[in-house]
Residue, then its C-alpha position, 0 to 999 in steps of 0.5 A: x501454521x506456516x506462513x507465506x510472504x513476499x518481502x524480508x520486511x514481512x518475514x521480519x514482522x510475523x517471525x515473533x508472531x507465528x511459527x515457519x515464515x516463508x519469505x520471497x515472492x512466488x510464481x504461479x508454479x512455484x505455488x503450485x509446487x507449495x501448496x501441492x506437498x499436501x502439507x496444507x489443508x486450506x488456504x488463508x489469503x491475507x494479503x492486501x486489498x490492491x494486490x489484486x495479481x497475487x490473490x488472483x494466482x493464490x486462488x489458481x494454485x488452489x483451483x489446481x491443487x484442490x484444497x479450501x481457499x479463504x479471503x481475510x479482507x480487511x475492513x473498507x475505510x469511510x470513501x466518502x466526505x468534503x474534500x475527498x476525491x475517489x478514484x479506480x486508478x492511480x494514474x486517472x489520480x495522478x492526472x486529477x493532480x496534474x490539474x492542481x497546485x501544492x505539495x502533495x504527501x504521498x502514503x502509497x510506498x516505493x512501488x507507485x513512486x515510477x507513476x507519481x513521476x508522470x507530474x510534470x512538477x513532481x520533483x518540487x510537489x511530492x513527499x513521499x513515506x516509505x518503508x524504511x528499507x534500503x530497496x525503498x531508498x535506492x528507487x528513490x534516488x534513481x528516480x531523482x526524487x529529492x532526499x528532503x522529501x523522501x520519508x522512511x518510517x513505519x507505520x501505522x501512524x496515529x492521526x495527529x503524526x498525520x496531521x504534523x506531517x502534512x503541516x510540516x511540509x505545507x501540503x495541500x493534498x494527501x494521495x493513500x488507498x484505502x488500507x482499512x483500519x490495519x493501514x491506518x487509512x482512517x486516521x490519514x482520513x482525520x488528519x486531512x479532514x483537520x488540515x483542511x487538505x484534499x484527500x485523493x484516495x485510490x479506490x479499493x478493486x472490488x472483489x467477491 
């Protein structure tokens, strides 16, 4: 079954787990051009619940080839509980935050790192957990953010490395999405809920 992946990190994680991985983003018509060699019977999109653009074009290329499109949606976490501030978009979160005082641990990765900088106070409040790789590390730098507050490792973490990080660096909130319980998001829950932070959590868009 081959499978298709936007980033070498995700060839590097399905490589032992399935048989041909595709890595590298595609565009509209390059999907096209995939999915049209009659080499698929159906579809299988996994990918995750924010990347809300990809699965839009996944559904098109389908649409224009005519083959079976399926959803595997991961399950949606508990976004409800004290201390617990939902919001649509990032940057209604980021203004929520702007409002607020302490270190904040940031689970969002290297892409949402460039709206994160609109804090007036960024540089001294966030600690940001990346994905260890050199892309992740170089926009970090570029943007300035301090190497003491970049963290690279992998997840998904247990609940209590949660808890020890957000102790660790004295946070008063924990910002994540709700990544189901592939991306850990209830274990980022507990430790919040323990550490007696606020956990401001970007909703999930809703889908059909």
């Amino acid at each position: 079954v081959p499978a298709s992946v936007a980033t070498y990190y995700g060839h590097e994680c399905l490589s032992a787990a399935t048989g041909l991985v595709l890595p590298g983003r595609l565009e509209d018509k390059e999907m096209d051009a995939l999915l049209g060699t009659g080499k698929s019977t159906l579809v299988v999109d996994a990918t995750h619940p924010y990347a809300v653009q990809v699965t839009e074009n996944i559904q098109q290329a389908c649409r224009h080839v005519g083959i079976p499109y399926f959803r595997l949606l991961r399950e949606q976490g508990q976004e409800k509980g004290k201390d617990l501030y939902l919001f649509s978009a990032l940057e209604d979160a980021v203004a929520f935050l702007a409002q607020t005082q302490g270190p904040i641990l940031s689970t969002l990765g290297s892409k949402e790192l460039p709206t994160l900088t609109a804090l007036p106070d960024w540089q001294q409040r966030v600690f940001a957990r990346v994905l260890p790789l050199p892309a992740a590390v170089i926009q970090a730098q570029e943007l300035g953010l301090p190497a003491g507050q970049l963290i690279c490792m992998q997840g998904p973490f247990s609940k209590e490395l949660n808890l020890a990080m957000l102790r660790q660096y004295r946070c008063r909130w924990l910002l994540t999405k709700d990544s189901g319980r592939a991306g850990g998001f209830e274990e980022k829950r507990l430790a919040a809920q323990e550490a007696g932070v606020g956990l401001v959590l970007i909703g999930r868009p809703q889908e059909k």
